[in-house]
N, C-alpha and C positions, 0 to 999 in steps of 0.2 A: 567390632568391639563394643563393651556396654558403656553408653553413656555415662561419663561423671558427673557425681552431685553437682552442681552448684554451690556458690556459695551461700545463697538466700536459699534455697533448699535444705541444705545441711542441719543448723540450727533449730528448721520447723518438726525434722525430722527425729532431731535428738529429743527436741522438748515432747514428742507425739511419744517416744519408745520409753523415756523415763518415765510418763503419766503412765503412759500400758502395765509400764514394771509394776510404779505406786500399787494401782489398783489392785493385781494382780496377787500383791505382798501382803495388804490388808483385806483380801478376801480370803487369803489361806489362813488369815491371823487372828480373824474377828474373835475367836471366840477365847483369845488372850486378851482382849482391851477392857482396859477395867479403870472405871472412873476413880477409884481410893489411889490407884496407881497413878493418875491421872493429877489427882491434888496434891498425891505425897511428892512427886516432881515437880508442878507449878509451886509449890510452896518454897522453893529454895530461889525462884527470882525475884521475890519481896516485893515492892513497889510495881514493878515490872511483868507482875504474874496476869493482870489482866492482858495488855499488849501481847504477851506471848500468849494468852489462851485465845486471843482474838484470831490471832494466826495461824495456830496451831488448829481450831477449828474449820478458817476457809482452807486451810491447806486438806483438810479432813474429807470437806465437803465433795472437795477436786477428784479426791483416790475412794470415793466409796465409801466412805466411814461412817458407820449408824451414826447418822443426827439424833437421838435420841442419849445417845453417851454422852454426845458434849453437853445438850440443855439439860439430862439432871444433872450432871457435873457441875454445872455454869450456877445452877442455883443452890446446891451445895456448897460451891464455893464463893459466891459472891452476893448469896441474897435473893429476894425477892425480885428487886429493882434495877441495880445493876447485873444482877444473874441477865434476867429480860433484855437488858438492852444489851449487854455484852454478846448475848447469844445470838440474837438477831443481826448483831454488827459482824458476825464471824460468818451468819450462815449469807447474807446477804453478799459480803466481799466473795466468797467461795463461788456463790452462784454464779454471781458475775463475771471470775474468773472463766467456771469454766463454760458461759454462752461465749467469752471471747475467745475459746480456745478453740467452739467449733463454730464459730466463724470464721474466725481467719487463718485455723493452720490447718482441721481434719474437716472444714466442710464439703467439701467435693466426694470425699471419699464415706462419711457417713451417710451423706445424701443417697448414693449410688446403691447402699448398704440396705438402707431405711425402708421398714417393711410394715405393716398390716395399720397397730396401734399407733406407731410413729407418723406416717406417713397421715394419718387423719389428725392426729398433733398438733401437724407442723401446718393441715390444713386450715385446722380452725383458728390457728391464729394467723393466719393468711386472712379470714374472713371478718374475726372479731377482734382481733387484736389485743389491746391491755386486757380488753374483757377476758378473752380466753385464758391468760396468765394469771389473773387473777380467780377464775373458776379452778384452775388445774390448783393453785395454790391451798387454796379452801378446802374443795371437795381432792382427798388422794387419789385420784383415778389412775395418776403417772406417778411412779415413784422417783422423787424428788430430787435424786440426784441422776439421774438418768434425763430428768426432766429441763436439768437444766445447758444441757448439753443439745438438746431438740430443740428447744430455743432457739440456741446461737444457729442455728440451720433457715430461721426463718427472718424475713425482712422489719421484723418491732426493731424500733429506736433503742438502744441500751439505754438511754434514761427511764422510758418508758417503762421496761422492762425491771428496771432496777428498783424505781419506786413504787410500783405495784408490789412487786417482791415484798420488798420488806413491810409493806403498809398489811398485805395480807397474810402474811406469816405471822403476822404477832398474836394473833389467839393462840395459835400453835405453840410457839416461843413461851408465852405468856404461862400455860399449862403446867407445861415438863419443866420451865424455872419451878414455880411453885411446889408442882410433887415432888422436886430435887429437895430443891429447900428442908419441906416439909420429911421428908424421912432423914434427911440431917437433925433436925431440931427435935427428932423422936428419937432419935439415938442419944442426942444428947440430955434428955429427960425431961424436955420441954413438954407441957400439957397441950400449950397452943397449937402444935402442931399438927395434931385433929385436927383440929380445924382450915389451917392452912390444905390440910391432905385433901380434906371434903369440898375445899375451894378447887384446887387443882383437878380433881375428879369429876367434878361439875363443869367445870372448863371444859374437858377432855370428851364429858356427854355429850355434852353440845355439838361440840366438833363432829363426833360422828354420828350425829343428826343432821349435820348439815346438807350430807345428799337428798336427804327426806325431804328437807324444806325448801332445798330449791326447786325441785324437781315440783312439787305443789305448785311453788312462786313461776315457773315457768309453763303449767299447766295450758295458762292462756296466750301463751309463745307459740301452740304447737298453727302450725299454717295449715290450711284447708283447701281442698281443690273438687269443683264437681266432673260428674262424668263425662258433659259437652266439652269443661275446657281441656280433661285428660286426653277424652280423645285428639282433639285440633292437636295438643303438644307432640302428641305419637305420631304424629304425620311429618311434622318439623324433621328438619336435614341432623340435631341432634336431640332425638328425643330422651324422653326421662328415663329410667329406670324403673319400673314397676317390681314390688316386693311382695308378693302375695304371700301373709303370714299365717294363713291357715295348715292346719293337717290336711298328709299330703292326699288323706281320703275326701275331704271337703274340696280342695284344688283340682281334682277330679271329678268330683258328685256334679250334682244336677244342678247348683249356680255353675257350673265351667266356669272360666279365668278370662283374664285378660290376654290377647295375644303377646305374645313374644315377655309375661309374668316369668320373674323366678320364685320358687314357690320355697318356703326356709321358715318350716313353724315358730311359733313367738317363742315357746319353751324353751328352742336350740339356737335360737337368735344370736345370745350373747355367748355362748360358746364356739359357734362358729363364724361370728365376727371377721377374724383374721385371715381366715381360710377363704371368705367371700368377698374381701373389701376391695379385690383388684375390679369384680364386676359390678360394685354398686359405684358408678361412675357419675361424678353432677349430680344433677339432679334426683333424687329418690323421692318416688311416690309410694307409701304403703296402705296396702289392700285387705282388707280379711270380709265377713259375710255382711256385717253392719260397720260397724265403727270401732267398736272399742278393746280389742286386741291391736288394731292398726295401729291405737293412738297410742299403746304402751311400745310398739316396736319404734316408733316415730323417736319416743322420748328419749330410750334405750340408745336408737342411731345419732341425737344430737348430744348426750352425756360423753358419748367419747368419739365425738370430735366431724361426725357428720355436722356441713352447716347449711345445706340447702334438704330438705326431708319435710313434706306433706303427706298427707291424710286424706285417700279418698272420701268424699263425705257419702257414709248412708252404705259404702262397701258396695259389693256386687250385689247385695239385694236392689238397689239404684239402677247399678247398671243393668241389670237383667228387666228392671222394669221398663226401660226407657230404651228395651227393644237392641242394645249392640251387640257388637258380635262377641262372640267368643269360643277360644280353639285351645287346642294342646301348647301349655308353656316347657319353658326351661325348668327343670326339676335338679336346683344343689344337690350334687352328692352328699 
């Protein structure tokens, strides 16, 4: 006979099926959710319209629901100032919600689940911890509410977590209040809100400059390795990964490769990321003729979510001078 629920089961299992429902409801429905809709119903709890928009937002956050509806909404309906913090108090309770929901009730089961982009995720914040929350927050690499579910999968402190959150969401927050704002106040015939809009838009540039600029700021992040200490590591009981990012006609030609190289050109790198992350295991070293395609795939593998990744220095022109060996590698399909 099949085992009965338990009673502590029971509960975890209802709350797991109604979130599935939630989600489920408002991905068939998104493209009915509408912010005027949105006001013309908070408008009839009066004093009380913020508290329910605070929760009607984390509740939002939980089931999927474009965060971008609630903060122009939030600043439409409340302003510049408290638009901003209201909307950050809603996405931040949301978030929070749901890292505790996969910790404590679908971690096991999303773990088991957790595949290519997730799984280096949940690595890098095994490695860098608030850091990594804080990068994923800034730069979108993870989408946001997906994000914050991979989270509750990894061992960050929920304080940690929580106020990193909200400390680096606020450009964000910060933004989408103000172009809320600002196309309220143009409806309403306000001049100022040029202005406001060009503030908010200027915001929003920034933001998506931001992978630009870290990616510079991290330029002198990237770690180096020569070819004496590559080889001594390839001898070790777990050696590295070597990543040869040349065409697959150079990974061939007359520098030959490193033994036991997978060879995965830089051009197709990030396209076949997901499809190659089960072999690029620990450590990663990348390879190309000199240096400087290796250092762009190095960058590439630490932006989502590699956190041990070196750079042969000087490439196989190095190594071909200084006489080692090399044979036929592993070639990604």
């Amino acid at each position: 006979m099949p085992k009965m629920l338990s009673r502590s089961t029971f509960p975890r299992l209802a709350l797991l099926v109604a979130v599935a429902a939630a989600v489920a409801l408002v991905t068939l429905n998104r493209d009915k959710l509408d912010p005027a809709l949105l006001d013309a119903w908070l408008s009839g709890f009066g004093i009380w319209a913020p508290v329910v928009y605070v929760g009607l937002y984390a509740l939002g956050t939980v089931v999927f629901a474009p965060g971008s509806l609630f903060a122009l909404a939030g600043g439409a309906m409340f302003g510049p100032v408290l638009g901003t913090f209201l909307n950050l108090l809603g996405a931040t309770i949301g978030a929070s919600i749901a890292f505790l929901i996969a910790r404590y009730l679908a971690g096991d089961w999303v773990a088991r689940k957790a595949g290519g982009r997730l799984k280096r995720m949940i690595a890098g914040v095994e490695n860098e911890g608030w850091r990594f929350v804080a990068f994923v927050r800034l730069v979108p690499v993870f989408p946001f509410n997906l994000s914050n579910y991979a989270f509750g999968l990894t061992r960050i402190p929920l304080v940690s977590y929580v106020v990193t959150s909200f400390i680096t969401m606020t450009p964000g927050a910060l933004a989408y209040t103000w172009l809320g704002f600002a196309g309220r106040e143009a409806l309403e015939g306000n001049g100022s809100a040029i202005r406001y809009g060009l503030l908010a838009l200027g915001l929003l540039a920034a933001i998506a400059l931001l992978p630009r600029i870290i990616k510079r700021m991290r330029g002198g992040d990237i770690a180096w390795i020569d070819a004496p200490t590559t080889l001594a590591r390839l001898a070790e009981s777990a050696p590295p990964t070597i990543l040869d990012v040349r065409g697959a006609d150079e990974f061939t030609g007359p520098h030959g490769h490193i033994p036991g190289a997978l060879n995965i050109p830089l051009e197709e790198l990030e396209a076949r990321i997901d499809a190659v992350a089960a072999k690029l295991k620990g450590e990663v070293i990348t390879v190309c003729r000199t240096e400087r395609r290796s250092a762009g795939a190095a960058r590439l593998l630490q932006d989502v979510g590699f956190a041990d990744v070196k750079v042969l220095k000087c490439g196989m022109v190095d190594w071909n001078a200084r006489g080692l060996a090399t044979s036929l590698g592993e070639q990604v399909a």
